[in-house]
C-alpha positions as CSV (number, residue, x, y, z in Angstrom):
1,X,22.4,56.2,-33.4
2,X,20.9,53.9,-36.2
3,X,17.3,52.3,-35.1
4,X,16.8,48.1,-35.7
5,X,14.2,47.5,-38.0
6,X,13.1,44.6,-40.1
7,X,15.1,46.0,-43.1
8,X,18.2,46.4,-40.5
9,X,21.2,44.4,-41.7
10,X,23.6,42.5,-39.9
11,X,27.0,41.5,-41.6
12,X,29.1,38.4,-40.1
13,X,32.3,37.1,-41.6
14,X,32.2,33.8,-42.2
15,X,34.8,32.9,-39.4
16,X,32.1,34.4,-37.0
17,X,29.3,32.2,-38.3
18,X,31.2,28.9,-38.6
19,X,32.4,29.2,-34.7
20,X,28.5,30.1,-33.6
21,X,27.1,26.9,-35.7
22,X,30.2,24.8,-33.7
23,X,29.6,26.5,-30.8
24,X,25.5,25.4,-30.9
25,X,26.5,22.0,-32.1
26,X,29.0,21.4,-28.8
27,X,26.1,22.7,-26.6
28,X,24.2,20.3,-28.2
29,X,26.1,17.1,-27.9
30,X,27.0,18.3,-24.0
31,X,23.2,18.4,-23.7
32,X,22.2,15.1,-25.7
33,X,25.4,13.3,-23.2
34,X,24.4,14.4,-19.9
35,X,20.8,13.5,-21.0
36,X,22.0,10.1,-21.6
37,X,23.8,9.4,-18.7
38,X,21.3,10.9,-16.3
39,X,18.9,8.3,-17.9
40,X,21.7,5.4,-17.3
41,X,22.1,6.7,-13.8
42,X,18.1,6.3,-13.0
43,X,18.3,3.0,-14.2
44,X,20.9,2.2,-12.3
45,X,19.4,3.2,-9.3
46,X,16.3,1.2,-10.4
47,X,18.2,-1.4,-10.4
48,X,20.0,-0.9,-6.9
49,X,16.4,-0.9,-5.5
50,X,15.2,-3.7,-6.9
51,X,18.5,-5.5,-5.4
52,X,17.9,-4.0,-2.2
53,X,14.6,-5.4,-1.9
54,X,15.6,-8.8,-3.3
55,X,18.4,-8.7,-0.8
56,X,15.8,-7.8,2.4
57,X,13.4,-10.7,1.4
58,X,16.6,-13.0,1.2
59,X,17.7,-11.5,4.1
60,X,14.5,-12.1,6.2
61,X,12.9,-15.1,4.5
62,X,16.6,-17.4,4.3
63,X,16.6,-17.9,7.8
64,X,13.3,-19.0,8.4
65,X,13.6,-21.4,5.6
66,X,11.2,-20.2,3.8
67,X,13.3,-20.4,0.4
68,X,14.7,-23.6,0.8
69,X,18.0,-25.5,1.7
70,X,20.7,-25.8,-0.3
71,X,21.6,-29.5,-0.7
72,X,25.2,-29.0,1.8
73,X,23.1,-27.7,4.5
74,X,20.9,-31.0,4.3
75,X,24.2,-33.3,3.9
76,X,25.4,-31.1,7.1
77,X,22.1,-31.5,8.9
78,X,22.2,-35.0,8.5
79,X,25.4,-35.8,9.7
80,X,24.5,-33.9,12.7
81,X,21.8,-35.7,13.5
82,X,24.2,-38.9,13.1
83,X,26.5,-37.4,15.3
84,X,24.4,-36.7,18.3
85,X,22.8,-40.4,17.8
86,X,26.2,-41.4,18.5
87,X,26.5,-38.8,21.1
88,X,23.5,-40.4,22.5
89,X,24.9,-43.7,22.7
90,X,27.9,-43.1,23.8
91,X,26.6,-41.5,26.6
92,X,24.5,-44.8,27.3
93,X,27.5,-46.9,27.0
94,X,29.7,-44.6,30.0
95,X,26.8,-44.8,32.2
96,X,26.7,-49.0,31.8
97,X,30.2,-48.9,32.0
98,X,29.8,-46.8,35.4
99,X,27.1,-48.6,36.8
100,X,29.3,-52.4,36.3
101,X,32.4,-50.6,38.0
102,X,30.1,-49.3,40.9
103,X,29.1,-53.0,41.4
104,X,32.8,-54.5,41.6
C-alpha cells in the first residue's frame, strides 16, 4: 500500500472536477437562499409583533376613548341624544294627555 505524502499525487479527469466546482457552487446558492429567507422570515415576524402590540393598545385604549372618535360615531351620538330629547318629550306630552282624560 502506497503512503500519502506531500509529494503524493492525485489525478482527476476533468468531468470529475467540473461536477465538484458545480456541486460546491449549488451548496452554495442553497446556503446563501435559505439565509435569505430565514432573514425575511425574522422580519416578518418583527413585524407581526409590532402589529400585535399596535392591535392590543387599539384594542384596549379604542373603547375607553382614549384615541379619539371618528366623526360617524359623533354624527351617531348626536342624533342619539336628539332622539331621547324627543323621547323625553314625548313622554311629557302622554302623561298631559293622561292627566286631561283623567279629569273628563
Amino acid at each position: 500500500m502506497e503512503e500519502i505524502n506531500k509529494e503524493s499525487k492525485v489525478s482527476l479527469d476533468l468531468k470529475a472536477v467540473i461536477s465538484a466546482v458545480i456541486g460546491i457552487i449549488s451548496i452554495a446558492g442553497v446556503w446563501f437562499t435559505l439565509t435569505a429567507e430565514i432573514a425575511q422570515l425574522q422580519l416578518d415576524v418583527v413585524r407581526m409583533q409590532d402589529a400585535v402590540k399596535l392591535n392590543e393598545e387599539f384594542r384596549v385604549k379604542w373603547p375607553r376613548g382614549e384615541m379619539g372618535a371618528l366623526p360617524d360615531d359623533a354624527k351617531q351620538d348626536l342624533r342619539i341624544q336628539y332622539l331621547q330629547d324627543d323621547v323625553e318629550n314625548l313622554k311629557e306630552v302622554v302623561k298631559t294627555l293622561e292627566i286631561d282624560n283623567a279629569k273628563k
